[in-house]
MIZATI-290048 format. One record per residue (C-alpha): y, x, z; residue in one letter. Coordinates in steps of 0.5 Angstrom, whole numbers, always signed. Example, Ala and Ser with C-alpha at 12.3 -4.5 7.8 and 13.67 -1.06 7.14 Angstrom:
2
LUMTI      c2      c1      c3   r
LUMTI      -9     +25     +16   A
LUMTI      -2     +27     +14   S
//
This chain:
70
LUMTI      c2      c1      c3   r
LUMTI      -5     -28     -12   X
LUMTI      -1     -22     -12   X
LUMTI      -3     -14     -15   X
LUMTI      -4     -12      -7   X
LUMTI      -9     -17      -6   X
LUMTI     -13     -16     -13   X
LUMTI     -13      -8     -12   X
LUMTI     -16      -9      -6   X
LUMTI     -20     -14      -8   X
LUMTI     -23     -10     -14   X
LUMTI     -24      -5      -9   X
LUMTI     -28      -9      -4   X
LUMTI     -23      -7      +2   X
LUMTI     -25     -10      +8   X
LUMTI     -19     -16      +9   X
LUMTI     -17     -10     +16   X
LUMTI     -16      -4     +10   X
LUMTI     -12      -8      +7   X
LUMTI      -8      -9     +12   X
LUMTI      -7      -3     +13   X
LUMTI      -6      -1      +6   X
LUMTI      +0      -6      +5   X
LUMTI      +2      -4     +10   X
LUMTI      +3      +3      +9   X
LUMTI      +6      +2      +2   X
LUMTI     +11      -2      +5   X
LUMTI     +13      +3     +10   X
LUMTI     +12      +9      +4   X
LUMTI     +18      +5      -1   X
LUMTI     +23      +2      +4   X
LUMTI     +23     +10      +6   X
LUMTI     +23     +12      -1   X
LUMTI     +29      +7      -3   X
LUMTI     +31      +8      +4   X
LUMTI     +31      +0      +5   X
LUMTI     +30      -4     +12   X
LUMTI     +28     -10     +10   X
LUMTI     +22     -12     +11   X
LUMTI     +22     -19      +7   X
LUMTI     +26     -15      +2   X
LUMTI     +19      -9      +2   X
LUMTI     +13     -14      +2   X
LUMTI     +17     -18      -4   X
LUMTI     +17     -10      -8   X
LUMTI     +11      -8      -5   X
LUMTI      +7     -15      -9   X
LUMTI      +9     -13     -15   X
LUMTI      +8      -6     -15   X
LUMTI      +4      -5     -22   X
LUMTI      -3      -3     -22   X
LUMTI      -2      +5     -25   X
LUMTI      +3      +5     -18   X
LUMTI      -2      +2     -14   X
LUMTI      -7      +7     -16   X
LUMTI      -3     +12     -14   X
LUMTI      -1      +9      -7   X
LUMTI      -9      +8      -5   X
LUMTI      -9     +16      -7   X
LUMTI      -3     +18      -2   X
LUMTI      -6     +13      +3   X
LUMTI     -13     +16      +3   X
LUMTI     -10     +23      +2   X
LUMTI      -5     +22      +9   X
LUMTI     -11     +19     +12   X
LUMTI     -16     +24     +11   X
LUMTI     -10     +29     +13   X
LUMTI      -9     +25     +20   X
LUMTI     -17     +24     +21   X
LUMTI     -18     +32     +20   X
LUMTI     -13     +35     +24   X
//
């Protein structure tokens, strides 16, 4: 099990959530580290730490209530 999987599991996501969640981390580092490759971002993103992964559920909910909000 990846630390994604058990970030979102520690947090009772539902599995669409989490979707979304890995999905966003993968889109927010490949434009920090300016990559395109999917494979190569879905490999980075699994092994982001648990201190990183904290951070990007922050951003993600602070973008998403910035979105629902506008």
């Amino acid at each position: 099990m990846n630390n994604v999987t058990k970030f979102c599991l520690n947090k009772h996501m539902s599995k669409h959530l989490q979707d979304a969640f890995f999905a966003y981390c993968r889109s927010t580092y490949s434009q920090k580290f300016h990559l395109r490759n999917e494979e190569t971002m879905k490999f980075a993103v699994r092994k982001l730490s648990e201190e990183e992964l904290e951070e990007a559920w922050q951003d993600f909910v602070r973008d998403m209530k910035d979105f629902l909000t506008k």
